[in-house]
C-alpha positions in Angstrom: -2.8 27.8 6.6 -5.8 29.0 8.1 -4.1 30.0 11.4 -1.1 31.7 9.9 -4.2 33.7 7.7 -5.8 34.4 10.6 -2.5 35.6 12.1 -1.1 38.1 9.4 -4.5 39.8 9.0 -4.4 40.8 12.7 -1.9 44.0 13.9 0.1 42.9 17.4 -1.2 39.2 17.1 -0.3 37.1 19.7 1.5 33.6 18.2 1.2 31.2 21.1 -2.6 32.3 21.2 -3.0 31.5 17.4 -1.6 28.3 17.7 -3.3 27.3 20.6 -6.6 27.8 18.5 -4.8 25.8 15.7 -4.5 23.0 17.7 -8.0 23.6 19.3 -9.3 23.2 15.6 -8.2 19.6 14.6 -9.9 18.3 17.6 -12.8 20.3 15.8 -12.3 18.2 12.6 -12.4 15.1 14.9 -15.7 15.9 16.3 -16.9 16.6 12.2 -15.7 13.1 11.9 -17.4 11.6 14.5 -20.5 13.9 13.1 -20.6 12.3 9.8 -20.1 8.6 11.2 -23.2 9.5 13.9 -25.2 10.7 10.6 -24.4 7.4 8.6 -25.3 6.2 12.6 -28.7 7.5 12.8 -29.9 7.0 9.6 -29.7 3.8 9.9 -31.8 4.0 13.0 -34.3 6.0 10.6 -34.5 2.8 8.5 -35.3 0.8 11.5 -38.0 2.5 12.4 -39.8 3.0 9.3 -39.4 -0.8 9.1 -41.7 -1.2 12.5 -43.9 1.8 11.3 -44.8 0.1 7.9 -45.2 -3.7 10.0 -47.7 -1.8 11.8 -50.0 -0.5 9.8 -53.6 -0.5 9.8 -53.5 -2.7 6.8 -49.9 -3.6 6.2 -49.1 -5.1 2.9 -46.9 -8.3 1.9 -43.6 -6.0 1.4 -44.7 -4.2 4.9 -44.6 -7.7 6.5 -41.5 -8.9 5.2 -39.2 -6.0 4.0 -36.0 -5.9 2.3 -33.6 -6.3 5.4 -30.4 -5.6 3.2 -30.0 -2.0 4.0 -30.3 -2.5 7.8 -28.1 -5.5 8.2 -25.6 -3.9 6.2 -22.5 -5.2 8.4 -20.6 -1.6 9.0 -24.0 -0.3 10.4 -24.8 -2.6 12.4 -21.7 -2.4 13.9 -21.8 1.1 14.4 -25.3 1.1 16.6 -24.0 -1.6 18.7 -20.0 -0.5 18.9 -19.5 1.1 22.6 -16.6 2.5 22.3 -18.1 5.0 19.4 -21.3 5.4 21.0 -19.4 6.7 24.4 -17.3 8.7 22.2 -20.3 10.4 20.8 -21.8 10.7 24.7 -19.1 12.4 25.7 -18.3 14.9 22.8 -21.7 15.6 23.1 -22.5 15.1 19.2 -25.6 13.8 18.6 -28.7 14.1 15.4 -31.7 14.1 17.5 -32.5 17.5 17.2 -32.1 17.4 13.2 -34.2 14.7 12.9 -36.0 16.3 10.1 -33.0 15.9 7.9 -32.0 13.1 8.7 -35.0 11.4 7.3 -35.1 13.2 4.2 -31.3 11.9 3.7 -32.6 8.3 4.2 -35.6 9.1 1.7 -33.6 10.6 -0.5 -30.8 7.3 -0.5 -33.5 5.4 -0.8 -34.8 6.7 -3.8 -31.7 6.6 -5.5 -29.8 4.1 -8.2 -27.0 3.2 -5.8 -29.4 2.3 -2.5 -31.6 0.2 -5.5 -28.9 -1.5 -6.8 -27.5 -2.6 -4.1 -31.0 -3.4 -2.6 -30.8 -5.7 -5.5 -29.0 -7.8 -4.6 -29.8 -11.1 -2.6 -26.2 -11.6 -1.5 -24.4 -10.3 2.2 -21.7 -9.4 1.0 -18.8 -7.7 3.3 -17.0 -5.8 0.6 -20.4 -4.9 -1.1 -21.7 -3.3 2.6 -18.2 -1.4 2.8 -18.4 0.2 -0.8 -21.6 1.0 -1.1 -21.1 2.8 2.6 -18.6 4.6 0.6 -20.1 5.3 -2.4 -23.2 6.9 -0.4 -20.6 9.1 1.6 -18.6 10.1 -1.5 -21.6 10.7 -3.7 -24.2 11.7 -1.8 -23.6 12.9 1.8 -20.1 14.9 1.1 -22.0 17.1 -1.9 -24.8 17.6 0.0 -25.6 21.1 0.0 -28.2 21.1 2.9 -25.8 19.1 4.9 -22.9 21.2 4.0 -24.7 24.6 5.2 -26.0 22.8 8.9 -22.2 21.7 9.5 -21.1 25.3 8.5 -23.7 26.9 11.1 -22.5 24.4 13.6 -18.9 25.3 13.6 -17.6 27.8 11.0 -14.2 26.2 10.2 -16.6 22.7 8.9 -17.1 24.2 6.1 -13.4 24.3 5.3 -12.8 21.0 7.4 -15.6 18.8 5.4 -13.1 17.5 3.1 -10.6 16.2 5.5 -13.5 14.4 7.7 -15.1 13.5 4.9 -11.9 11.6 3.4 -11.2 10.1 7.0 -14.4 8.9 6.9 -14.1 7.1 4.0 -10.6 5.9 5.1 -11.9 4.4 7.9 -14.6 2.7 5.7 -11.6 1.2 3.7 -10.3 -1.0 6.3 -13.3 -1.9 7.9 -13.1 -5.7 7.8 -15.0 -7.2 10.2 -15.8 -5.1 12.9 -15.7 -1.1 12.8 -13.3 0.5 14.5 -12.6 4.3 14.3 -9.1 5.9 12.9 -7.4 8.9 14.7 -7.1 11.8 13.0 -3.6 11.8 12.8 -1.5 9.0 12.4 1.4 10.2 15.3 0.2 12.5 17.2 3.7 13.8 18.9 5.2 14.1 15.5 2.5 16.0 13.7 2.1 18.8 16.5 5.7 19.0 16.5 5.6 19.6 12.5 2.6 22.1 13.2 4.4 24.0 15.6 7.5 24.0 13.6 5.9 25.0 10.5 3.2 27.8 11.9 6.2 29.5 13.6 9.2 29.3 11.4 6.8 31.1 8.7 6.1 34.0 11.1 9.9 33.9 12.1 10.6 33.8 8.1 8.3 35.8 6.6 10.5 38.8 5.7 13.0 37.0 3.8 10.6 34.8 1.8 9.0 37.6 1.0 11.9 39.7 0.1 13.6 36.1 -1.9 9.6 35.6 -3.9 9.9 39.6 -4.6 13.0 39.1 -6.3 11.7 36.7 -8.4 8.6 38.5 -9.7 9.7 41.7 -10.4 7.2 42.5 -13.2 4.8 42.4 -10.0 4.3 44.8 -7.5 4.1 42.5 -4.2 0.9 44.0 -3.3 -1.1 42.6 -5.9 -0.3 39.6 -5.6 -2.8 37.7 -4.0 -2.8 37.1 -0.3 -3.1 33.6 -0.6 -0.5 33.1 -3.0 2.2 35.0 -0.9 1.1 32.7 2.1 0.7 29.6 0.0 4.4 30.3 -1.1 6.2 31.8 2.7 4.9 28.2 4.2 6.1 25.9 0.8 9.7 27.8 1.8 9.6 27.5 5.2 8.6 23.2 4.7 11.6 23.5 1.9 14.2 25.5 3.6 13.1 24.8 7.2 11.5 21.3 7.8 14.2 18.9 6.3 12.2 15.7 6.5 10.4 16.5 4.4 11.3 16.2 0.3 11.0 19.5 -2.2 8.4 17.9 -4.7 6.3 17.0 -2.0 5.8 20.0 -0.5 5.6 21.5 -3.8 2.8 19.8 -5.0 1.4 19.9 -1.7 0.5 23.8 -2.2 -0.1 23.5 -5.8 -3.0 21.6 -4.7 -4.2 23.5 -2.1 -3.5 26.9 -4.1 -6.1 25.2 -6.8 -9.0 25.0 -3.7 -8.2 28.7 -2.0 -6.6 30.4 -4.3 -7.4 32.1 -8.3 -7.8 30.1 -10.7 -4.1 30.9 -12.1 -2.4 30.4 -8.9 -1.1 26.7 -9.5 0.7 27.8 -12.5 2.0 31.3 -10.7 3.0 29.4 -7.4 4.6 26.3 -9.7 6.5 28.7 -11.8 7.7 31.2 -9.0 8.8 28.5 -6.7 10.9 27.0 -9.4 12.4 29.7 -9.8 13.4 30.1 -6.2 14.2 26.2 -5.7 16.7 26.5 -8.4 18.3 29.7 -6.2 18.1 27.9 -3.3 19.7 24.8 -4.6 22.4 26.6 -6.0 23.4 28.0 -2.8 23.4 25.0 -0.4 20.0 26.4 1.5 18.2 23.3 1.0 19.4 20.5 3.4 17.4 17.3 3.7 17.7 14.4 5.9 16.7 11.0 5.9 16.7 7.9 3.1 16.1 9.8 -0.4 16.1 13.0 0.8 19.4 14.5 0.6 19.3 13.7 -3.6 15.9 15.2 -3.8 
């Protein structure tokens, strides 16, 4: 979406160099996901060394002698300061919180002084699944509406922002089937066959665009095309092109795919605009044999 925008708002734009950057921008979203996991990474370092700060103290105190070790032996954690593979990864991508340290102990003050970190701080029990959903609980809660956090990873790279959600969700993915020892997910889960569905979707829209937008025209005649919202019209050219053009894909899902991402880009109405126009078309389409799908289930959708 975010390529094709980029695309049809530039005169003589070049496609291969647009989908070049396209591809250039999910190994972006990889590095956000590392990001997050080195944050969850280096707080816990944070922890560890206010531990040996408080231990030595002029005049250290009985909880300052023998802390709560709960937090820092939290299994996931643990895992991650002592997993090479991730570590490596994070040498060689270059990704690293050392120069925001600042923040990142004000994120570990802040968890602290919060209900979940007491409450599970609570209690006495190591318990795997406890570890793994209170990891998630702090990422989903606190760390992926954290408006701080948000605005560093924005001034990082301009497209996080955008790309929080996705890393954000891997993230927690990755948290879910942590069992005993970490291991991280790739971004996609086959790689050949999602570039090819990229490609094949980010060109066929360009190749497409004048009939869509000729066929959506003719079903909203009480608006004039230009008014309707940017996003809209691209939301609907790429749910045609998936419909008409990728046929491995079924109908309701890749209508209720843009629904949903017309109700984070788009107006507030769009959902109901984009659900009611490409009914409309659908029903058009069906009735003149454009809509061919392959595979088990698909060719009744």
């Amino acid at each position: 979406m975010q390529a094709l925008y980029g695309y049809f708002q530039h005169e003589n734009a070049n496609a291969k160099l647009f989908e070049k950057d396209m591809f250039k921008s999910l190994d972006k979203i990889y590095d956000l996901y590392l990001t997050i996991f080195s944050l969850l990474n280096h707080i816990h370092h944070t922890a560890l060394v206010i531990i040996d700060e408080h231990k030595n103290k002029k005049l250290p105190n009985q909880e300052d002698l023998n802390p709560n070790l709960k937090f820092v032996n939290n299994y996931i954690l643990k895992d991650l300061e002592t997993n090479k593979s991730f570590q490596d990864l994070l040498e060689k991508r270059k990704i690293s919180w050392q120069n925001d340290f600042d923040l990142v102990r004000k994120l570990f003050f802040d968890l602290r002084a919060s209900d979940l970190y007491k409450t599970y701080m609570q209690n006495s029990n190591n318990d795997q699944n406890e570890d793994r959903q209170f990891l998630i609980d702090y990422v989903v809660e606190q760390l992926s509406e954290n408006e701080v956090l948000q605005s560093l990873f924005e001034d990082k790279n301009m497209h996080w922002a955008d790309d929080a959600f996705v890393a954000f969700n891997s993230v927690v993915r990755t948290l879910e089937k942590t069992n005993d020892k970490f291991s991280l997910m790739p971004l996609l889960r086959d790689e050949k066959d999602d570039f090819e569905f990229m490609s094949a979707l980010f060109n066929r829209t360009i190749m497409y665009r004048a009939d869509f937008k000729e066929l959506i025209g003719k079903h909203t005649k009480n608006w004039e095309l230009d008014r309707i919202a940017n996003m809209d019209m691209l939301l609907m050219e790429m749910a045609l092109t998936e419909i008409v053009y990728i046929p491995t894909i079924p109908v309701k899902a890749s209508l209720n795919e843009y629904i949903d991402i017309s109700k984070e880009y788009s107006t507030p109405q769009s959902k109901l605009f984009l659900n009611g126009v490409l009914d409309q078309i659908i029903i058009e389409l069906r009735r003149n044999n454009k809509i061919n799908k392959i595979g088990k289930g698909l060719k009744e959708d």
